[in-house]
Backbone as CSV, one residue per row, in Angstrom:
resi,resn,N_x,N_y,N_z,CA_x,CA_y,CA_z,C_x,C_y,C_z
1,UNK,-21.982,-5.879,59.617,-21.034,-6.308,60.630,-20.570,-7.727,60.347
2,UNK,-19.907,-8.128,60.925,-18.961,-9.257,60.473,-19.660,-10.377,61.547
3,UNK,-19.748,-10.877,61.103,-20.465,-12.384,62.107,-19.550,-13.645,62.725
4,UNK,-19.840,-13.950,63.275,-18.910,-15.412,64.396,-18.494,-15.946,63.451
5,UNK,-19.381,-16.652,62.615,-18.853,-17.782,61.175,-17.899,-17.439,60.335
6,UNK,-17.965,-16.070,60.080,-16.730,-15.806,59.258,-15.489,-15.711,59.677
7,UNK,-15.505,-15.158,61.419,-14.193,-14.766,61.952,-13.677,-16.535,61.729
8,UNK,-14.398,-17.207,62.527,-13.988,-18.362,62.444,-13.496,-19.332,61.484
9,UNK,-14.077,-18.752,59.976,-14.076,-19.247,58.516,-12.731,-18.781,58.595
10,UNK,-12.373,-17.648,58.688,-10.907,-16.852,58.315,-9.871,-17.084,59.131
11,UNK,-10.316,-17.713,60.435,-8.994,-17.906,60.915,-9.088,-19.341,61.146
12,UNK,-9.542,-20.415,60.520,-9.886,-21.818,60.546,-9.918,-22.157,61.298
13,UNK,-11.124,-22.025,63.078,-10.933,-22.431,63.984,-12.567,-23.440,63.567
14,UNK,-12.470,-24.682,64.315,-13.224,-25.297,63.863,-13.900,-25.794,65.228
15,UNK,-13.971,-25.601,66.422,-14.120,-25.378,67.280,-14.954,-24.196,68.429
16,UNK,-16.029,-24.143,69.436,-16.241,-22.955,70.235,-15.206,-22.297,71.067
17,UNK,-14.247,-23.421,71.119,-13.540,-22.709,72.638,-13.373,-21.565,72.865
18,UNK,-12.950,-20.759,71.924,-12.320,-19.184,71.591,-13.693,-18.017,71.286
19,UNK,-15.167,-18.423,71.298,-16.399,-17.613,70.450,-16.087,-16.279,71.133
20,UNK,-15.988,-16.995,72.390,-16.312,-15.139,73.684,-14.927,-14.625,73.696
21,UNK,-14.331,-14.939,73.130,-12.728,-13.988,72.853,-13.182,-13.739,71.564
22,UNK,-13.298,-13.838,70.581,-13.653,-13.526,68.947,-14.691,-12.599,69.129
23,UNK,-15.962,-12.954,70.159,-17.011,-11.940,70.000,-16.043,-10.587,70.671
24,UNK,-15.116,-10.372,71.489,-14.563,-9.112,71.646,-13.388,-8.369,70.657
25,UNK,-13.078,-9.431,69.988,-12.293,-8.825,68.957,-12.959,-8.533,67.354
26,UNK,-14.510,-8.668,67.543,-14.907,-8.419,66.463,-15.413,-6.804,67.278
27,UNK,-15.999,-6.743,68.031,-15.856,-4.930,68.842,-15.191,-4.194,68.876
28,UNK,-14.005,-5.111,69.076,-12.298,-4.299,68.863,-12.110,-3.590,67.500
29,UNK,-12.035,-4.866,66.626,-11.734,-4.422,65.426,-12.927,-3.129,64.912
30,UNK,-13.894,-3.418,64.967,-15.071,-2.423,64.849,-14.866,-0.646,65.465
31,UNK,-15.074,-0.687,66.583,-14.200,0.268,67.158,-12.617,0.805,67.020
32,UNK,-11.698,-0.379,66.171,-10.368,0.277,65.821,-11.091,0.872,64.503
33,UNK,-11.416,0.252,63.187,-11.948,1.092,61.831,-12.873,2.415,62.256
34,UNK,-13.870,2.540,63.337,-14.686,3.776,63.054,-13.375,5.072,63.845
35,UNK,-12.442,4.512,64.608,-11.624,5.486,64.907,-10.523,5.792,64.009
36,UNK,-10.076,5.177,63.234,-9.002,5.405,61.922,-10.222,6.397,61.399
37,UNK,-11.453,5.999,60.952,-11.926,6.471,59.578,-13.008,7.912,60.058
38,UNK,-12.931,7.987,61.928,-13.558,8.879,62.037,-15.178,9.191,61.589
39,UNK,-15.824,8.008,61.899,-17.002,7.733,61.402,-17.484,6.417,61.513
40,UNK,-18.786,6.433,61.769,-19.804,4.953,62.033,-19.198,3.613,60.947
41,UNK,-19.656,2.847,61.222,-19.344,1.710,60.256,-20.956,1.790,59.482
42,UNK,-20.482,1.838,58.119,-21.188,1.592,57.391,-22.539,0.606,57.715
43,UNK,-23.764,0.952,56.936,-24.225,-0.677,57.557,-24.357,-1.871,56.403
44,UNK,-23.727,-1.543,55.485,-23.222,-2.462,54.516,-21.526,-2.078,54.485
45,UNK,-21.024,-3.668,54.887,-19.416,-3.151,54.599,-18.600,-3.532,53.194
46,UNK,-18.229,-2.413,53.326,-17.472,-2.574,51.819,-16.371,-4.198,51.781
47,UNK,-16.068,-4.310,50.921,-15.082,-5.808,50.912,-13.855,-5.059,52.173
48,UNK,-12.980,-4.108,51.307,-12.370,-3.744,52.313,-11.898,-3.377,53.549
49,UNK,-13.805,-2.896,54.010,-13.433,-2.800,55.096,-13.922,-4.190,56.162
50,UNK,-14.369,-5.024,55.776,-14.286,-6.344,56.088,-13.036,-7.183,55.936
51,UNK,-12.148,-7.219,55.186,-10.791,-7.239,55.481,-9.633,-6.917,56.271
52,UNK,-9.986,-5.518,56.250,-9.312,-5.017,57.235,-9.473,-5.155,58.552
53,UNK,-11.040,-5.394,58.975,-11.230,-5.713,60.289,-10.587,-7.018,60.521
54,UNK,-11.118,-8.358,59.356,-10.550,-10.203,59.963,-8.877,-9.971,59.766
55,UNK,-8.131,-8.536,59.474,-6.764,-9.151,59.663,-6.437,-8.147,61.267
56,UNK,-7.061,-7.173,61.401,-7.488,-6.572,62.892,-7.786,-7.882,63.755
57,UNK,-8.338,-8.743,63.499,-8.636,-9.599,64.420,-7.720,-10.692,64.379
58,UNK,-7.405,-10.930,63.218,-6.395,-12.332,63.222,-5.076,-11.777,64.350
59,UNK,-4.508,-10.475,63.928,-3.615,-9.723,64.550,-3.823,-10.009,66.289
60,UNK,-5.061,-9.504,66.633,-4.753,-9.513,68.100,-5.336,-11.491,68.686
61,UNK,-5.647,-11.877,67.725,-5.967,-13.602,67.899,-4.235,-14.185,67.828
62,UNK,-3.634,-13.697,66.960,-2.516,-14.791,67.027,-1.100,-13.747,68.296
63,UNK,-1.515,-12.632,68.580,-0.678,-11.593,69.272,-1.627,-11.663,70.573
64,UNK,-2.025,-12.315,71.210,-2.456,-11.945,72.752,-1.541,-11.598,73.796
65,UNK,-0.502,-11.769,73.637,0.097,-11.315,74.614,0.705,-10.141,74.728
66,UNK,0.516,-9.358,73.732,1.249,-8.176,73.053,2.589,-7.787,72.787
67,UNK,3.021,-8.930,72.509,5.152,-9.194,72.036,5.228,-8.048,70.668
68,UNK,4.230,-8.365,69.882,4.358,-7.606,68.052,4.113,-6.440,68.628
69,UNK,4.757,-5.482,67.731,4.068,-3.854,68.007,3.436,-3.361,66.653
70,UNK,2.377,-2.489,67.260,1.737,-2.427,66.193,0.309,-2.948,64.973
71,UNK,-0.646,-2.080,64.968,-0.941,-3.459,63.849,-0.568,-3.423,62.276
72,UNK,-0.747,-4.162,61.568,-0.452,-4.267,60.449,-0.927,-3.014,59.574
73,UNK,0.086,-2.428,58.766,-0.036,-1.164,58.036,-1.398,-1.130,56.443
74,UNK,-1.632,-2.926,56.520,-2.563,-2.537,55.443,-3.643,-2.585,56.049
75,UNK,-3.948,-2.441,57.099,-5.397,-2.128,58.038,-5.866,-0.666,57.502
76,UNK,-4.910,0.351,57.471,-4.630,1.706,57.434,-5.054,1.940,55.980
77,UNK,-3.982,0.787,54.848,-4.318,1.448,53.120,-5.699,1.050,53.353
78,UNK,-6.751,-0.551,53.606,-7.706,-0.589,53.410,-8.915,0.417,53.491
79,UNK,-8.355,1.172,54.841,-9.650,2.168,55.714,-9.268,3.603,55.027
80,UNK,-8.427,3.696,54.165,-7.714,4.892,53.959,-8.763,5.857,53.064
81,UNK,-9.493,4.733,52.527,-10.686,5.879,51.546,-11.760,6.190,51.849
82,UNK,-11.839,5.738,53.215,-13.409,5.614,53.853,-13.142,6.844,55.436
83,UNK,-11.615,7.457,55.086,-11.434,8.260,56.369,-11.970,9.923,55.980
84,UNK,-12.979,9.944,57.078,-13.112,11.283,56.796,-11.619,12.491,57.668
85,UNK,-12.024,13.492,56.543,-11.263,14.511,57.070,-11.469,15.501,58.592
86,UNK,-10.298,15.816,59.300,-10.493,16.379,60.702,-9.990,17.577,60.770
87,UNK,-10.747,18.769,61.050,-10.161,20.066,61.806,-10.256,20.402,62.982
């Protein structure tokens, strides 16, 4: 799982003010990848899918108010090999 230090490393906040908003968008993002990929999060994450989550999070960190639609389409290529199939 992705830890406080890094969200914070990646989006250069150098500061607490924001931890208890970051600690819910690291859940968010967590819960958006196991629903794309239809399956648990790994308990080692691949590079990718650690990517895909800090731009999941940068997304709804710099979009709080919800003006953008959408999230970003390489959330989707990243998680794209780790999605299981559905019938």
């Amino acid at each position: 799982m992705l830890d406080l230090n890094t969200v914070k490393e990646y989006l250069r906040l150098d500061t607490d003010a924001e931890d208890e908003y970051l600690n819910i968008l690291i859940l968010l993002s967590e819960e958006i990848c196991e629903n794309f990929t239809r399956a648990p999060l790994p308990d080692e994450l691949p590079k990718s899918y650690e990517q895909a989550m800090l731009i999941c999070i940068g997304y709804f960190f710099e979009h709080r108010d919800g003006t953008k639609e959408g999230l970003p389409g390489v959330i989707y290529t990243l998680l794209q090999p780790y999605r299981k199939a559905a019938f």
